[in-house]
C-alpha atoms as an extended CHARMM CRD file, in Angstrom:
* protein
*
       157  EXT
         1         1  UNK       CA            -29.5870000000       -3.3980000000      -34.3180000000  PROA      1               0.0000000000
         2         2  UNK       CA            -27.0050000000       -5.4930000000      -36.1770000000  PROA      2               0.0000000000
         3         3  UNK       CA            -26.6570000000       -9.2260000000      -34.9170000000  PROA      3               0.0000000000
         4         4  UNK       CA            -22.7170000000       -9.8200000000      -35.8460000000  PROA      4               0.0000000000
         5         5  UNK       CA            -22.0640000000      -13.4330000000      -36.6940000000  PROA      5               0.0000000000
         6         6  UNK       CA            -20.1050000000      -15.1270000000      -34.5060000000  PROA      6               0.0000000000
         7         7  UNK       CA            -18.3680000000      -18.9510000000      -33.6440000000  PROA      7               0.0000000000
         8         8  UNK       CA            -20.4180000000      -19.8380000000      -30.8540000000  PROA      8               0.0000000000
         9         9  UNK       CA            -24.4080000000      -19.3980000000      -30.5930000000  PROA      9               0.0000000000
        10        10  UNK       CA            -26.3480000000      -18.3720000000      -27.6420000000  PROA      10              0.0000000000
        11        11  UNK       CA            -26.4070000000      -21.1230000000      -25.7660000000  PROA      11              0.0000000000
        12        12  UNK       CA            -23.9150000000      -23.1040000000      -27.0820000000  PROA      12              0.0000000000
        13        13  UNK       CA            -20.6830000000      -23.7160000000      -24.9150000000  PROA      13              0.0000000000
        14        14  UNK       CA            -17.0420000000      -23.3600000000      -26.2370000000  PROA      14              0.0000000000
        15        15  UNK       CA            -15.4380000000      -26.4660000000      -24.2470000000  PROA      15              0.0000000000
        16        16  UNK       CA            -17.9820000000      -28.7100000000      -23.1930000000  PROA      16              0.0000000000
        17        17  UNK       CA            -15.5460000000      -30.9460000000      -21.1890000000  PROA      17              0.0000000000
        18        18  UNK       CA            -13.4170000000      -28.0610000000      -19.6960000000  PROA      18              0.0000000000
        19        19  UNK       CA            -13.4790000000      -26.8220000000      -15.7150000000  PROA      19              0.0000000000
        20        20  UNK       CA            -16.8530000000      -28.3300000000      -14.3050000000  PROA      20              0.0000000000
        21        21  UNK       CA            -19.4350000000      -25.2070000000      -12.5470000000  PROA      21              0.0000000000
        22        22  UNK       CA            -18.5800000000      -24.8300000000       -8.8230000000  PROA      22              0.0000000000
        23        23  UNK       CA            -14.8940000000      -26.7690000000       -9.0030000000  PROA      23              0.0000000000
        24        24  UNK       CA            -12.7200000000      -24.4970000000       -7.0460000000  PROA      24              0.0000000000
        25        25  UNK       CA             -9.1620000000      -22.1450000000       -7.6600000000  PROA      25              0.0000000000
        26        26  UNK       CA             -5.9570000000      -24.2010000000       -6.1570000000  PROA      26              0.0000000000
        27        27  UNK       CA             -5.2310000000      -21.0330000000       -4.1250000000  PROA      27              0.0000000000
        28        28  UNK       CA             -8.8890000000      -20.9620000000       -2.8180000000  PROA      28              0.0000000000
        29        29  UNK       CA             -8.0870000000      -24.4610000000       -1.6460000000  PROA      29              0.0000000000
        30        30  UNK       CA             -4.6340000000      -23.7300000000       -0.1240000000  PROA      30              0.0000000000
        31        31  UNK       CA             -6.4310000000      -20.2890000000        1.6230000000  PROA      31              0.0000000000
        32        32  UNK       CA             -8.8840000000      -22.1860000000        3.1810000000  PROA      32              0.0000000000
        33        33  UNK       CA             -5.9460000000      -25.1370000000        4.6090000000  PROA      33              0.0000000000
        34        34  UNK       CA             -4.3550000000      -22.1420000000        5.9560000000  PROA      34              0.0000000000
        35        35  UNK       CA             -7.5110000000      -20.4670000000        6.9810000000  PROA      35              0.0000000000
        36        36  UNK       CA             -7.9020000000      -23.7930000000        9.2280000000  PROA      36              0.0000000000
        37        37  UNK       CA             -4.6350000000      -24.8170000000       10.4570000000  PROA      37              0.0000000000
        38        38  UNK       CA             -3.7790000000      -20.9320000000       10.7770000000  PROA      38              0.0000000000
        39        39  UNK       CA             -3.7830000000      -20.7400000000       15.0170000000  PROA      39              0.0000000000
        40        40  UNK       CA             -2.0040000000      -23.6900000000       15.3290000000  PROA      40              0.0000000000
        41        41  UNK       CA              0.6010000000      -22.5630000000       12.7860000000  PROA      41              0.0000000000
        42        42  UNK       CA              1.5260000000      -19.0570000000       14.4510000000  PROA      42              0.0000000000
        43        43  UNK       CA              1.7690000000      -21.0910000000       17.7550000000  PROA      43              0.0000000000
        44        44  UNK       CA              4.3760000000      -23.1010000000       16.5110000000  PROA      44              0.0000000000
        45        45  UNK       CA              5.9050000000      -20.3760000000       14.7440000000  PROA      45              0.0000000000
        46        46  UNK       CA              6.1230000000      -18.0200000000       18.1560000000  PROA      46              0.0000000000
        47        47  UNK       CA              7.1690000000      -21.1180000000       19.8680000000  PROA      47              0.0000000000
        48        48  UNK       CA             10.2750000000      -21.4030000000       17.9170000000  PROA      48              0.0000000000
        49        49  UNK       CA             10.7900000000      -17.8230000000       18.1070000000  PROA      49              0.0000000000
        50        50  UNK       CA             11.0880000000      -17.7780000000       21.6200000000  PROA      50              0.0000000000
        51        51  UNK       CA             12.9400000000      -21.1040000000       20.9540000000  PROA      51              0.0000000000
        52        52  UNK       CA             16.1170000000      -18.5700000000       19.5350000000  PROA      52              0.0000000000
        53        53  UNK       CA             15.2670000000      -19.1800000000       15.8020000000  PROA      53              0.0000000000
        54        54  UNK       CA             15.9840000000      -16.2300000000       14.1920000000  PROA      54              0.0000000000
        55        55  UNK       CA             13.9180000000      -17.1850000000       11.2650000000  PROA      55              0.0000000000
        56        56  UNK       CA             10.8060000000      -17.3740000000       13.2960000000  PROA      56              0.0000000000
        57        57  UNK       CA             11.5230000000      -14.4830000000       15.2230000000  PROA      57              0.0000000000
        58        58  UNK       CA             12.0930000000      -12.6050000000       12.3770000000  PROA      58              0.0000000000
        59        59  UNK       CA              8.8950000000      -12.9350000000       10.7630000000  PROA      59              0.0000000000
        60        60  UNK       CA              6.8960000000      -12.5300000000       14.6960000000  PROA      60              0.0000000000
        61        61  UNK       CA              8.4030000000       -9.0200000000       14.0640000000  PROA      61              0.0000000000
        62        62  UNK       CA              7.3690000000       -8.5730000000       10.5580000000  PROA      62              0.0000000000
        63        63  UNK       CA              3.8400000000       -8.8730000000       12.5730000000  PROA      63              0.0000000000
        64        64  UNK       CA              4.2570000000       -6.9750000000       15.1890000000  PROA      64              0.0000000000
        65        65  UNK       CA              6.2200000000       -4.0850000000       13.6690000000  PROA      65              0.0000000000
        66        66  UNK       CA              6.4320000000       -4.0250000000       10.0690000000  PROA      66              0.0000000000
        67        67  UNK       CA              9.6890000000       -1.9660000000        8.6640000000  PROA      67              0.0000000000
        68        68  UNK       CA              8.9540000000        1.8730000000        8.8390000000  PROA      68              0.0000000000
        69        69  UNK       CA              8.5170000000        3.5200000000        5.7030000000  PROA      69              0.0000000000
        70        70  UNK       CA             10.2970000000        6.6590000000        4.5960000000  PROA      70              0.0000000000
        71        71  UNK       CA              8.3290000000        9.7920000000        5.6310000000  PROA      71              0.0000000000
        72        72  UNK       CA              8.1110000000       13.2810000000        3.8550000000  PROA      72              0.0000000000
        73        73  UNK       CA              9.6680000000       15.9110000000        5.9990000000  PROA      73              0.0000000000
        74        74  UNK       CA              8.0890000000       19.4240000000        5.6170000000  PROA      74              0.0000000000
        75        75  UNK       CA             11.1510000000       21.9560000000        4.8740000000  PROA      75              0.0000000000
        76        76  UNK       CA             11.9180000000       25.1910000000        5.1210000000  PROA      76              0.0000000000
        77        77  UNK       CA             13.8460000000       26.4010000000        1.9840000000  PROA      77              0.0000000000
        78        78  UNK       CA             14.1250000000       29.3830000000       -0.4560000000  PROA      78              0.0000000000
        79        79  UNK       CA             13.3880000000       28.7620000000       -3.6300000000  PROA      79              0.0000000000
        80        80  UNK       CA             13.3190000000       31.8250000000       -6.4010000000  PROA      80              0.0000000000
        81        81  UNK       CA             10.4250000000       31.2360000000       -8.3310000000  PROA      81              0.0000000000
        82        82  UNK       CA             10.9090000000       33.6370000000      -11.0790000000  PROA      82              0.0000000000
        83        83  UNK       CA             13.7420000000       31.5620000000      -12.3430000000  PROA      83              0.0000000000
        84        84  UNK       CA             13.4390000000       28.8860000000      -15.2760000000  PROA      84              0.0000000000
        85        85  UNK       CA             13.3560000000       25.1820000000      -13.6640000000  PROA      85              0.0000000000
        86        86  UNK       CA             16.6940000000       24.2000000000      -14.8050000000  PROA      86              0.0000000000
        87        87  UNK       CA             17.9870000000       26.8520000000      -12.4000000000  PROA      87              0.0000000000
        88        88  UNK       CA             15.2700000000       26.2030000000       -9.7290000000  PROA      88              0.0000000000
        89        89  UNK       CA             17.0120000000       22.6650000000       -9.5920000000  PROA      89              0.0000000000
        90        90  UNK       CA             20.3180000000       24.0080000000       -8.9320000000  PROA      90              0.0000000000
        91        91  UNK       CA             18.9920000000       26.0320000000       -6.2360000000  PROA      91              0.0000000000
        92        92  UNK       CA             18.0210000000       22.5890000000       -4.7880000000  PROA      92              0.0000000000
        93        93  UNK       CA             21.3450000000       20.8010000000       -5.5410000000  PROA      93              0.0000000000
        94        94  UNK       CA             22.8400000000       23.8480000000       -3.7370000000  PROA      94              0.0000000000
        95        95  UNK       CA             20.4210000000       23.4480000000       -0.7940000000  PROA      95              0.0000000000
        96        96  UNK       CA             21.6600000000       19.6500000000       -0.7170000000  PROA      96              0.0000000000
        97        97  UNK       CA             25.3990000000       20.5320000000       -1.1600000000  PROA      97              0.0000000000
        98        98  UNK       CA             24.7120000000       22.9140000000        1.5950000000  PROA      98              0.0000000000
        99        99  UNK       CA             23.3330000000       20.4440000000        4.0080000000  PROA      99              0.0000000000
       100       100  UNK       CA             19.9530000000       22.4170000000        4.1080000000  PROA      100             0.0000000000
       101       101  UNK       CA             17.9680000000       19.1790000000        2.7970000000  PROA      101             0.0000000000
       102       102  UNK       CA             19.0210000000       15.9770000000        2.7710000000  PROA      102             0.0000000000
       103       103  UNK       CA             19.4250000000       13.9960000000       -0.9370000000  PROA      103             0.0000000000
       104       104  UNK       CA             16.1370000000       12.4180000000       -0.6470000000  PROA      104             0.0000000000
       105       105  UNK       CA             13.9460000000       15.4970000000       -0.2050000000  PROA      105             0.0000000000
       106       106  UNK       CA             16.2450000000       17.2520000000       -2.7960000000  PROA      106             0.0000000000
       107       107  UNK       CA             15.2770000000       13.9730000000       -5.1910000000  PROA      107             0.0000000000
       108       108  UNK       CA             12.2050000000       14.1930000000       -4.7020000000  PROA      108             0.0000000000
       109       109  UNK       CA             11.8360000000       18.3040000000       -5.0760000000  PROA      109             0.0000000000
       110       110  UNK       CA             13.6880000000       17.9830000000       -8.3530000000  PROA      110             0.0000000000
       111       111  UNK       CA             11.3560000000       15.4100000000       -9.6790000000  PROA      111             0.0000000000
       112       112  UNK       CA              8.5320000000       17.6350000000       -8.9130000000  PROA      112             0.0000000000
       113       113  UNK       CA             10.2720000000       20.5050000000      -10.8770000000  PROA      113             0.0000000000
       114       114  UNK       CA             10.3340000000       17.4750000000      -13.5870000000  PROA      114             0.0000000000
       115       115  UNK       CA              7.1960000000       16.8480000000      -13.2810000000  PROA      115             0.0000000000
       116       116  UNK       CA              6.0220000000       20.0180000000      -13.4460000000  PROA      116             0.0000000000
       117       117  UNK       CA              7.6890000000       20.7970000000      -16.5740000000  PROA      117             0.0000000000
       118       118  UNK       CA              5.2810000000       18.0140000000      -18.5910000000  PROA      118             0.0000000000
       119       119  UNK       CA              2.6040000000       19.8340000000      -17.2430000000  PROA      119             0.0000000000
       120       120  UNK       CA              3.8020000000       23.6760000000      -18.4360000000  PROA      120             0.0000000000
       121       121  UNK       CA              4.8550000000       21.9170000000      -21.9640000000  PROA      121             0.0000000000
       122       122  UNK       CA              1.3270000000       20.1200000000      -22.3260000000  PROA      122             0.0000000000
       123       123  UNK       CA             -0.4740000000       23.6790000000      -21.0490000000  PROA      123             0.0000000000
       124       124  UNK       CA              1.5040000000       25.3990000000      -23.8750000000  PROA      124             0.0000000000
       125       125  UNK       CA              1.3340000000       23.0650000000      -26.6320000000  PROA      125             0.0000000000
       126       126  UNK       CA             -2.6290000000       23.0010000000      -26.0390000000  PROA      126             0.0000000000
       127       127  UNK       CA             -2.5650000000       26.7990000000      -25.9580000000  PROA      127             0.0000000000
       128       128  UNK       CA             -0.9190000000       26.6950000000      -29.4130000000  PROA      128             0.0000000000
       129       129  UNK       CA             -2.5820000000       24.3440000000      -31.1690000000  PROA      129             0.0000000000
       130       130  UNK       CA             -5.9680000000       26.0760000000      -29.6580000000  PROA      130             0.0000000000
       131       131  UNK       CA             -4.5930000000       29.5270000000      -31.2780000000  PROA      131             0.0000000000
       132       132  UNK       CA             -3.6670000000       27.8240000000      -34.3260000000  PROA      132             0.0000000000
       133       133  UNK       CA             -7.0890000000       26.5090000000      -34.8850000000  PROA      133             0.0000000000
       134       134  UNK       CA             -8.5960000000       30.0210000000      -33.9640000000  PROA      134             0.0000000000
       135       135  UNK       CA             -6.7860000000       31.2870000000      -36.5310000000  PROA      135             0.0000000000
       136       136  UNK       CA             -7.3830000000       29.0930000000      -39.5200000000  PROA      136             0.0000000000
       137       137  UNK       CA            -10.8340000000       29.4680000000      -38.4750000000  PROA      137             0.0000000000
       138       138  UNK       CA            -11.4650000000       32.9690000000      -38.3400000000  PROA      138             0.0000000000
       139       139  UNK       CA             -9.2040000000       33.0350000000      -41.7150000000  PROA      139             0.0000000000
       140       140  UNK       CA            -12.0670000000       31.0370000000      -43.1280000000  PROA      140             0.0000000000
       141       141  UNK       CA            -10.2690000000       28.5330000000      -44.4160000000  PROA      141             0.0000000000
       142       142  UNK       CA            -12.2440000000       25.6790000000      -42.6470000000  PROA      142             0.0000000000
       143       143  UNK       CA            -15.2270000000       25.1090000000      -40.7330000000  PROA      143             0.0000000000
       144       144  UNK       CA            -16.2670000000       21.4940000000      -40.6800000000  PROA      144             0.0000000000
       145       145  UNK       CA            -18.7640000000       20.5990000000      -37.9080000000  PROA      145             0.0000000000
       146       146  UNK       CA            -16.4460000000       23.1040000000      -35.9990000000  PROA      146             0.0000000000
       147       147  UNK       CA            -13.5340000000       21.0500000000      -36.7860000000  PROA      147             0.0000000000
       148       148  UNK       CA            -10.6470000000       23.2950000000      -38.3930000000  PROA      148             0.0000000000
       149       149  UNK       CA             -9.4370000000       21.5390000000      -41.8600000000  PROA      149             0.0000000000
       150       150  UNK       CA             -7.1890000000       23.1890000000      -44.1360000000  PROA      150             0.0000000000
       151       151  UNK       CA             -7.4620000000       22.6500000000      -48.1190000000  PROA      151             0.0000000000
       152       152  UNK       CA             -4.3010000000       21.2980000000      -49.8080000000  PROA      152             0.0000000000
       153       153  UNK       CA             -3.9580000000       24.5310000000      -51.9730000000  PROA      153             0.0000000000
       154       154  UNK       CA             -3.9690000000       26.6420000000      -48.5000000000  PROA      154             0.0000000000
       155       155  UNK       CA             -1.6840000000       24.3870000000      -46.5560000000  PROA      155             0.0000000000
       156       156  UNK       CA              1.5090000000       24.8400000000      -49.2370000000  PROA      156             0.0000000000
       157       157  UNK       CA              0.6790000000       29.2290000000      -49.6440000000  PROA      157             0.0000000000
C-alpha cells in the first residue's frame, strides 16, 4: 500500500483552538427554544387569529389545510403514434386548441414527447457507435483488450 504524504499526521489536529467537541449548531440552539416555548407560541398565535388578524389566521390555515397542489388528470385523447414527434405535438396543440385538454396537460404531454426524444437519440447514437465498433472489429483493424482502436494509417484510407 502507498502511504501518500500529507500536511497533517495521524493524530495531529488542523486548528487546535477552533470549535471546542460537544459546542452546539446556532440552529440546534434556536430548535430547541422553539421546541420549548412551541405550545405556548401556537396559543398565542390561534388567539390572535380568532382575534381577526389576518396574519395569524393565515398561517392557522397554512396548518390546517396547506394549498392544494396541481393534480394529473387521466385523459382520453387520440394520439397517432406512427407519426414523427414533431407532428405528435401538434396533434396535442390541436387537442388544446380544441378544448379536448386543457394547456397544462397539453404542457406536460409535449414535454414527455421532449423527453422522449433524448431517450430515442441516446438509443440510436449507442446503436451506432455499437455497430461502428462491430465493424472495425470484425475488419480486424483493432482488438485491444476488446477495446476497438483504429491505426492512424487506417483512420485517413
Amino acid at each position: 500500500m502507498v502511504q501518500l504524504t500529507t500536511q497533517f499526521q495521524p493524530g495531529q489536529v488542523p486548528n487546535p483552538r477552533g470549535r471546542p467537541k460537544g459546542s452546539k449548531n446556532a440552529s440546534t440552539l434556536i430548535a430547541a427554544a422553539i421546541g420549548k416555548a412551541g405550545p405556548a407560541i401556537t396559543q398565542i398565535v390561534i388567539d390572535k387569529a380568532l382575534a381577526g388578524d389576518m396574519t395569524a389566521l393565515a398561517m392557522v390555515f397554512a396548518r390546517i389545510a396547506p394549498p392544494l397542489k396541481a393534480r394529473s388528470q387521466a385523459v382520453q385523447f387520440k394520439l397517432d403514434a406512427s407519426l414523427s414527434l414533431t407532428d405528435q405535438a401538434r396533434q396535442v396543440m390541436q387537442a388544446v386548441a380544441d378544448g379536448h385538454l386543457d394547456t397544462e396537460t397539453g404542457r406536460q404531454l409535449i414535454d414527455t414527447l421532449g423527453s422522449f426524444a433524448t431517450l430515442r437519440v441516446e438509443h440510436d447514437l449507442t446503436a451506432r457507435v455499437d455497430e461502428m465498433e462491430r465493424f472495425y472489429f470484425n475488419k480486424g483493424i483493432a482488438a485491444n483488450a476488446g477495446y476497438a482502436q483504429i491505426t492512424e494509417s487506417e483512420a485517413s484510407k
